[in-house]
DRENMI-866040 format. One line per 4 residues: number of its first residue (from 1); their letters; for each residue x, y, z of C-alpha. Coordinates in steps of 0.25 Angstrom, whole numbers, plus 5000, padded with zeros to 4 digits. Layout:
N
NUM> a> X,Y,Z  ...
//
This chain:
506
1> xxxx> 5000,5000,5000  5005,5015,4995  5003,5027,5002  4995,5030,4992
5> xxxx> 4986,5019,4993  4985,5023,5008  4979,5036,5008  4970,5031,4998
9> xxxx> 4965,5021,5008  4963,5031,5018  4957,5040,5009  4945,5031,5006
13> xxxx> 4945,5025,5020  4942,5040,5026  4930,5041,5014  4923,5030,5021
17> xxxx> 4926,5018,5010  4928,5004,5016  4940,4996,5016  4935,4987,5004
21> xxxx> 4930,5000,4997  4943,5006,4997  4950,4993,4995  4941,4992,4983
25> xxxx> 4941,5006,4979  4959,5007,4977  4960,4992,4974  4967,4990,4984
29> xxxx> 4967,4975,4995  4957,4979,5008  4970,4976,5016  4977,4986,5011
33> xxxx> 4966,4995,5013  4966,4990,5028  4979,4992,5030  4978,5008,5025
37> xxxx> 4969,5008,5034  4974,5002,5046  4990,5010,5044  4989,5025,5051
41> xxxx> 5002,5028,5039  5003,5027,5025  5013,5018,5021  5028,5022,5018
45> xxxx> 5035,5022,5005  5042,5010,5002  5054,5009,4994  5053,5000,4981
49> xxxx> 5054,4986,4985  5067,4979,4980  5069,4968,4971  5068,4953,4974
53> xxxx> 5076,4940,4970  5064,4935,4965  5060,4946,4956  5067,4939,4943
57> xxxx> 5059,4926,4945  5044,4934,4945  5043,4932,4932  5047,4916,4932
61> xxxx> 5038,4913,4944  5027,4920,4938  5027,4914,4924  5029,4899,4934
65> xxxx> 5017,4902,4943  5008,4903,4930  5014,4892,4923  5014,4884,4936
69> xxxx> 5004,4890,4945  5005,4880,4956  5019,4881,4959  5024,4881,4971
73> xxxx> 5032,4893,4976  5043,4881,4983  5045,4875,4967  5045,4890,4961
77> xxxx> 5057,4893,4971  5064,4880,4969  5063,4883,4953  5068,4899,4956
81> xxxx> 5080,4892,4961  5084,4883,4951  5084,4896,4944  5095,4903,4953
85> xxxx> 5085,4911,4963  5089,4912,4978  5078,4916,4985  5070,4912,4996
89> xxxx> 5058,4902,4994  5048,4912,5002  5053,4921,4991  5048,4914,4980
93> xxxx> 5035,4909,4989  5031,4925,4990  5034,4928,4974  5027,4916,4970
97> xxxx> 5014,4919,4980  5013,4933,4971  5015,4928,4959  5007,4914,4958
101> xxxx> 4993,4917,4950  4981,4916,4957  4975,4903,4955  4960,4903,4954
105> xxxx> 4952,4891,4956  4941,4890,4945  4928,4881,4947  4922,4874,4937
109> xxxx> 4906,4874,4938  4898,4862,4943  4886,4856,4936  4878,4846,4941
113> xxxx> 4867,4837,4933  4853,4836,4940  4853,4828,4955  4868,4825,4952
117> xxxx> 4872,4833,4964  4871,4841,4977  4878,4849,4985  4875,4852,5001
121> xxxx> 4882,4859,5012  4880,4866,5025  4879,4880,5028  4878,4886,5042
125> xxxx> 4869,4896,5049  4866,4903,5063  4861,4895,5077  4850,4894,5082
129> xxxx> 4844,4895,5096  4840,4883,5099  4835,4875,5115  4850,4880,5122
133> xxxx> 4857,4885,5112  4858,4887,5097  4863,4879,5086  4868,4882,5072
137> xxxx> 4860,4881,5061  4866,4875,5047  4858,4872,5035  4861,4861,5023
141> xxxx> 4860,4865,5010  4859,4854,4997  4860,4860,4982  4856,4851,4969
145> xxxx> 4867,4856,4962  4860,4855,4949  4848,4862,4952  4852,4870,4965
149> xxxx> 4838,4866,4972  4842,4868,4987  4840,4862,5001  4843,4868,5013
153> xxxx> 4839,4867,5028  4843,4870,5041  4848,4860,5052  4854,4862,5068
157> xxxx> 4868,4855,5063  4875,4849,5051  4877,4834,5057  4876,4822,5049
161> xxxx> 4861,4821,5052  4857,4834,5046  4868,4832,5035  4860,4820,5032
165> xxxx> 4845,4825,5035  4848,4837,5027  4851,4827,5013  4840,4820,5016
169> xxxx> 4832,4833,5018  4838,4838,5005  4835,4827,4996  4821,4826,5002
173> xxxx> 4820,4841,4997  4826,4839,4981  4817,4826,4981  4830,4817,4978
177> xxxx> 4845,4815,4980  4856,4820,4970  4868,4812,4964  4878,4818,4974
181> xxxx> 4879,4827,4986  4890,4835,4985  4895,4839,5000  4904,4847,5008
185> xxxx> 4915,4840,5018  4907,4841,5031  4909,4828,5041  4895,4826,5037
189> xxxx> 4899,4822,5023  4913,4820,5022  4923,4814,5031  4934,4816,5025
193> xxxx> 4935,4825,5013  4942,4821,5000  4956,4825,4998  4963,4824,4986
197> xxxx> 4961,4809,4979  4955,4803,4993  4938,4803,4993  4929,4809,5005
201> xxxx> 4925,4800,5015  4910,4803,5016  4904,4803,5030  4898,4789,5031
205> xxxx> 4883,4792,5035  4881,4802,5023  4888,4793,5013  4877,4781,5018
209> xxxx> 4866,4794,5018  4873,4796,5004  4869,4781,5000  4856,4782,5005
213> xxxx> 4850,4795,4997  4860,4789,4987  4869,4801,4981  4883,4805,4982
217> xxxx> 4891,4812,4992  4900,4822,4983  4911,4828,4995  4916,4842,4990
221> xxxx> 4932,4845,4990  4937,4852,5002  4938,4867,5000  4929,4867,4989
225> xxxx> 4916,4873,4991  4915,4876,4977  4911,4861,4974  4897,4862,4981
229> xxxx> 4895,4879,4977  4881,4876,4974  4877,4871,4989  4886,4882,4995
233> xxxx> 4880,4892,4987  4866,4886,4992  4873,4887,5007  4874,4902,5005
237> xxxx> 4860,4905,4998  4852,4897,5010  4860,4908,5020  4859,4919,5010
241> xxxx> 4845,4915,5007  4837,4909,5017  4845,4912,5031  4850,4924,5031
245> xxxx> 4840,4933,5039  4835,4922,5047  4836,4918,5063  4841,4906,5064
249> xxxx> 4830,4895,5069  4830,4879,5069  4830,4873,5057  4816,4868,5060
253> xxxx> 4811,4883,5059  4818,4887,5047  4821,4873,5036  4805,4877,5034
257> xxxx> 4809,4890,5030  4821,4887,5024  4813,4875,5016  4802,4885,5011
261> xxxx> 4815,4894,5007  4821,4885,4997  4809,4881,4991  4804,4896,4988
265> xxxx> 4819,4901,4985  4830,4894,4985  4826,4884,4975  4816,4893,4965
269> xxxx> 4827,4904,4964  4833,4908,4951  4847,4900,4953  4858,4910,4950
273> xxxx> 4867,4900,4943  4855,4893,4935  4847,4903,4933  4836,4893,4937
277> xxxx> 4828,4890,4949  4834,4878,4957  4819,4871,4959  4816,4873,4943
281> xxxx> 4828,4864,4940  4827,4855,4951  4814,4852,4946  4818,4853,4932
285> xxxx> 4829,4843,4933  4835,4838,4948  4824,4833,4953  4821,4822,4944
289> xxxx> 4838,4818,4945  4839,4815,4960  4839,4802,4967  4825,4798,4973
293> xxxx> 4826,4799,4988  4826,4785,4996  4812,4779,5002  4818,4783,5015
297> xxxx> 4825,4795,5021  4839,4791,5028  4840,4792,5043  4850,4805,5042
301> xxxx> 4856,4801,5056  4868,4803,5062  4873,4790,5072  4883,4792,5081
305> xxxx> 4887,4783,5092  4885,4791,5105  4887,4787,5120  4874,4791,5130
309> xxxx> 4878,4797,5143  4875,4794,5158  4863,4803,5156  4858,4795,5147
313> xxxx> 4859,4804,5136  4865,4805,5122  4871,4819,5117  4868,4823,5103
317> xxxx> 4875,4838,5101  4873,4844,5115  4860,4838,5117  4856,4825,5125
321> xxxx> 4846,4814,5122  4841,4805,5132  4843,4790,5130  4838,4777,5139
325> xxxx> 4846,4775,5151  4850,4763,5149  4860,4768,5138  4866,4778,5147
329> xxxx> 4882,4776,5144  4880,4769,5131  4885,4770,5118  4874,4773,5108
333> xxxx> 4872,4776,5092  4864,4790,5092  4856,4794,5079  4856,4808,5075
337> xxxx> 4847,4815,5066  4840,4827,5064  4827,4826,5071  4830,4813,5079
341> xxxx> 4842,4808,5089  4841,4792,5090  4849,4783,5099  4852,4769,5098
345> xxxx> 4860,4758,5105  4872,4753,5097  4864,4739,5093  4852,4749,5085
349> xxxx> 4841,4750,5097  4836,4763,5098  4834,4770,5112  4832,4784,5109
353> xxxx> 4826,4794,5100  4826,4808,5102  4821,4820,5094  4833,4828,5092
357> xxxx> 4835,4841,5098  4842,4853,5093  4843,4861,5107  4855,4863,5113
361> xxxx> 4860,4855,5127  4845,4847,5129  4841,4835,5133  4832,4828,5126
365> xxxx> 4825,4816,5134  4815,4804,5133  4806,4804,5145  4808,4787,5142
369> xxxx> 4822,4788,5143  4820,4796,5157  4811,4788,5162  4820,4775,5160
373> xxxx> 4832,4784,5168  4823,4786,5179  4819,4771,5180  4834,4767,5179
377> xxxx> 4838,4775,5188  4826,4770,5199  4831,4757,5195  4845,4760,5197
381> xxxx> 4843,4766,5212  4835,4753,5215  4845,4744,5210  4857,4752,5219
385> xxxx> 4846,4752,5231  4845,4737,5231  4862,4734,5228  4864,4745,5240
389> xxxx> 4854,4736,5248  4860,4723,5244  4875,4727,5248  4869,4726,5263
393> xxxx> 4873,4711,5266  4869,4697,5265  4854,4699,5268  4851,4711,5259
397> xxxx> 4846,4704,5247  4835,4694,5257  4832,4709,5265  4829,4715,5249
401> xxxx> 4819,4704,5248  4813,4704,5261  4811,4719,5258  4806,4717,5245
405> xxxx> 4795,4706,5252  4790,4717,5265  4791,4731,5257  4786,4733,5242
409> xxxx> 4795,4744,5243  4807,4739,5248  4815,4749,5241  4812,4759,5251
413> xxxx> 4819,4750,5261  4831,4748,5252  4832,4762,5252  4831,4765,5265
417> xxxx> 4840,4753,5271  4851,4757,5260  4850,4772,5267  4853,4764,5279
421> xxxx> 4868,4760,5274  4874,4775,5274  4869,4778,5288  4873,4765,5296
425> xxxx> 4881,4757,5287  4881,4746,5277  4884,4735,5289  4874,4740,5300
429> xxxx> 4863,4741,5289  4867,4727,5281  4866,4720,5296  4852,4725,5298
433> xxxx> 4848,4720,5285  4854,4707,5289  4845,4707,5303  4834,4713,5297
437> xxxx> 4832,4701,5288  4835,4690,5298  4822,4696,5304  4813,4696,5292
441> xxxx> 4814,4713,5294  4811,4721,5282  4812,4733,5282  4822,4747,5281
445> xxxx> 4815,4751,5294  4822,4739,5302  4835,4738,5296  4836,4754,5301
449> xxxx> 4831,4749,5316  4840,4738,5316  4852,4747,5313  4848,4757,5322
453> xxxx> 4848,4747,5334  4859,4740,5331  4864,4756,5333  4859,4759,5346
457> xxxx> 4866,4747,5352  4875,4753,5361  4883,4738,5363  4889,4729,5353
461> xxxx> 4882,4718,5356  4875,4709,5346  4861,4714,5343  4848,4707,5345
465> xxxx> 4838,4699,5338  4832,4710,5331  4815,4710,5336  4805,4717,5324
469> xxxx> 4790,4720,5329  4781,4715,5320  4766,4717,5320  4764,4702,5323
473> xxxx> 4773,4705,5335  4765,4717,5339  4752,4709,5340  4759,4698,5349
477> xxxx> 4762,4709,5359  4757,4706,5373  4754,4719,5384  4748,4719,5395
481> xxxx> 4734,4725,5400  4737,4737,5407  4725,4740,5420  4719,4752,5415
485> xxxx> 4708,4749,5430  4718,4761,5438  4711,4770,5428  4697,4767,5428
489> xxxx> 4688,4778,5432  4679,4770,5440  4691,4766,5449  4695,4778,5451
493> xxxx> 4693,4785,5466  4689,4800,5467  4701,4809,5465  4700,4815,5477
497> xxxx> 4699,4803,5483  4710,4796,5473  4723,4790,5480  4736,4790,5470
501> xxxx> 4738,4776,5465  4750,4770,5471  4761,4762,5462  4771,4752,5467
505> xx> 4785,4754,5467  4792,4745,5463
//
C-alpha cells in the first residue's frame, strides 16, 4: 500500500462508504483497506527492492508450471540446480507459490433418466422447547433427481430410526422407490467412506432396508457436495422457503404444514433450471419409472443391546423406561423407532413396550411394571422376615409352623419376635423360642415374657419349669366362699349401741 493509496482510504472512510465500498470503489483487497484504516501514519517511502538470484529463472519456472501444472515446487528446485542455481528451497517454494496458474476445477452437468435416481441429506434447524428442555430440530429432505419433486419433514433427531422412517415416508410420498439413492457419509449410511480404489462400507441395517425397498445406496465422494447439488439446493430452499420466519414447534405441529407446503409450492413452482414445474414432469414421466413399494412397510428400528438398571429401567437419550422387575440388571435388546420404544430379552420375548417420549429427563412408567415391583418387593421382606427367624436355632423351623397352626397371621409375630433380636440378643431370644416350644407356646407375646424373666432373676441358678395359664386352667381354679354374715343389715346392733369387732392376733 502507497501513501497515495492511503489518503484515499481515508478520504472515503471520512465520507461515510463502508470498507467493501471503498474496497470496491479503488479495486483494492478489503484487508488493505482494514489496515489503512487501522494504521494512525501513512506508510513511508521504501527504496526500490533489490534483485533476486532467482529473478533469471522466472521465465523458466513459469513457461514449466504451464506446461507441467502439478509440479511440485521440491522437483522444480531440484531441476534449477542441475542448472547451476544455489538458492534455497523455500526460495524457490515462494516463486513457484506466485507463479503456479490458478487451477480451477470445472463440473460436468449430471443428467438423470426417470426414477433412476435420488439424492437425500440432512439440514439443521433451531430447538425447540419441549417437557424439560429443548431439542434441535432437523429435517430430511429427498430430490427425484429427474423431476426434482421434493419430500421434506421435520424429525427431534437424525438417528437411524428417523433416517430410515423418513425413506419409507419419502417413497410413500413419490408412490415408489427409484433406482438409486445417492447419499451423504453420515454413520447413518456410510461406515467407512471410500477412498481411493477401496469401496464404502454401508452401514449394515440400511443396506438390509436397501434390500427391502429394493434400490441402490450411491455414497458421494468425500468433500464433494457437488455430487448431490440437487438435494442440497432443495436443503437451502426448505429454509429459505418454508422455515424462515417460523417458531420452532414439534415436528407434529409443523410436518402438516410443511406437507400442505410442498404440495402447493415447492412442487408446482416454475423449476429454474427446467423451466417446468416438478409435479408436471413427475407426473409426465417419474412416476410410472419407479419400483412399486412392498406389500409391507419395513419396521425402520433401530436395536441395540442395552443393560436395564437397579431401578429397573432402560435409558434411551436422557430418558427412562420402566421394564419388569424381574429383568433388573440384565442384558436386554432394546427396539427404537420413532413412535415406539420395545424391549426384548435376548431369546425374542417381549416384555415392554413403550410410546416414545421426546421430553427431556422423564420417566416413562407402566403402572403393571410398578405393580410387580411392589409385589416383589413385599415378597422379598417376607422372605428376609422368615431367613431372620429361621437363624434363631434348632427349634425355629417347628416354632414357624406352630405359629402358622395358632395365628392366620403369624407374620406379625415374626415381626415382632425378629425385633426381639437387636434388643436382647440373638441367644436370649433363640433359647426362649426353644422353651417356648417345648411348652406348645405360640406366640410373640411369650417369647418376650420368657426373656423378661429370665431377666429379672437376680441369681444364676437354672430356671424353672415354665407355667402358662390357659382358659382351661382358669375354669379348674378353686377359691373359697368368703362369710359375707358380718355385713348383714339385719345382724347388725344400733350404732349407738354397736361395739367394734375385735380381731385375733396372731
Amino acid at each position: 500500500m502507497n501513501r497515495d493509496e492511503y489518503f484515499d482510504i481515508r478520504k472515503l472512510h471520512d465520507q461515510g462508504l463502508t470498507i467493501r465500498a471503498i474496497a470496491r470503489r479503488l479495486g483494492v483487497h478489503r484487508r488493505k483497506v482494514r489496515q489503512a484504516l487501522q494504521s494512525q501514519q501513512p506508510p513511508t517511502r521504501t527504496s526500490p527492492a533489490r534483485g533476486s538470484i532467482i529473478d533469471p529463472y522466472r521465465g523458466w519456472i513459469l513457461a514449466k508450471l504451464e506446461q507441467y501444472p502439478e509440479l511440485s515446487a521440491l522437483r522444480i528446485h531440484q531441476m534449477l540446480g542441475e542448472q547451476g542455481f544455489t538458492g534455497s528451497y523455500s526460495l524457490v517454494k515462494d516463486t513457484v507459490a506466485g507463479l503456479r496458474p490458478g487451477l480451477h476445477t470445472v463440473h460436468q452437468p449430471l443428467s438423470f433418466a426417470p426414477g433412476e435416481c435420488a439424492q437425500v441429506d440432512w439440514g439443521v434447524w433451531q430447538a425447540a422447547d419441549v417437557q424439560g428442555g429443548r431439542r434441535r430440530l432437523s429435517f430430511f429432505a429427498m430430490v427425484l433427481c429427474h423431476s426434482r419433486m421434493l419430500y421434506a419433514e421435520l424429525t427431534f433427531g437424525e438417528s437411524l430410526e428417523f433416517w430410515l422412517q423418513a425413506h419409507h415416508n419419502a417413497f410413500d410420498y413419490f408412490g415408489g422407490v427409484p433406482e438409486t439413492v445417492m447419499v451423504d457419509n453420515c454413520k447413518t449410511a456410510v461406515i467407512t467412506p471410500r477412498r481411493g480404489d477401496s469401496a464404502a462400507t454401508l452401514n449394515a441395517d440400511y443396506a438390509a432396508f436397501a434390500d427391502y425397498y429394493r434400490f441402490r445406496v450411491v455414497p458421494c465422494t468425500p468433500r464433494q457436495p457437488q455430487q448431490k447439488g440437487r438435494v442440497e439446493k432443495a436443503v437451502g430452499h426448505v429454509k429459505t422457503g418454508f422455515l424462515a420466519g417460523r417458531q420452532p414447534a414439534s415436528p407434529d405441529a409443523l410436518n402438516p404444514l410443511l406437507r400442505a407446503w410442498l404440495d402447493d409450492s415447492a412442487n408446482t413452482r416454475v423449476h429454474r433450471t427446467t423451466g417446468k414445474r416438478p409435479i408436471d414432469v413427475f407426473h409426465e414421466s417419474e412416476h410410472a419409472a419407479l419400483t412399486p413399494l412392498p406389500g409391507s412397510a419395513h419396521p425402520c428400528c433401530a436395536i441395540t443391546s442395552v443393560v436395564a438398571n437397579s431401578c429397573c429401567r432402560v435409558t434411551v437419550g436422557d430418558n427412562r423406561y420402566s421394564i419388569p422387575p424381574e429383568h433388573a440388571r440384565k442384558r436386554l435388546i432394546l427396539h427404537r423407532s420413532v413412535d415406539h420404544i420395545h424391549i426384548y430379552t435376548p431369546d425374542g420375548t417381549l416384555i415392554a413396550s413403550h410410546l416414545r417420549s421426546y421430553a427431556r429427563k422423564t420417566q416413562i412408567i407402566d403402572p403393571a411394571h410398578e405393580n410387580a415391583l411392589r409385589h416383589l418387593t413385599k415378597r422379598a421382606r417376607q422372605n428376609r422376615q422368615v431367613t431372620d427367624f429361621l437363624r434363631l436355632g434348632s427349634a425355629a423351623e417347628a416354632y414357624l409352623l406352630g405359629l402358622k397352626d395358632k395365628h392366620p397371621d403369624y407374620r406379625r409375630h415374626l415381626r415382632e419376635i425378629n425385633a426381639l433380636v437387636p434388643i436382647y440378643g440373638r441367644d436370649p431370644v433363640a433359647r426362649a423360642l426353644a422353651d417356648t416350644h417345648a411348652h406348645g407356646a405360640y406366640a410373640a407375646a411369650y417369647i418376650l415374657s420368657h426373656i423378661q424373666a429370665q431377666d429379672r432373676r437376680a441369681d444364676d441358678t437354672p430356671a424353672g419349669p415354665l407355667h402358662i395359664l390357659r382358659n382351661a386352667d382358669i375354669l379348674d381354679i378353686e377359691l373359697p366362699e368368703i362369710d359375707l354374715s358380718s355385713y348383714d343389715p339385719d345382724d347388725q346392733a344400733p350404732d349407738d349401741q354397736a361395739t367394734p369387732p375385735t380381731k385375733d392376733l396372731p
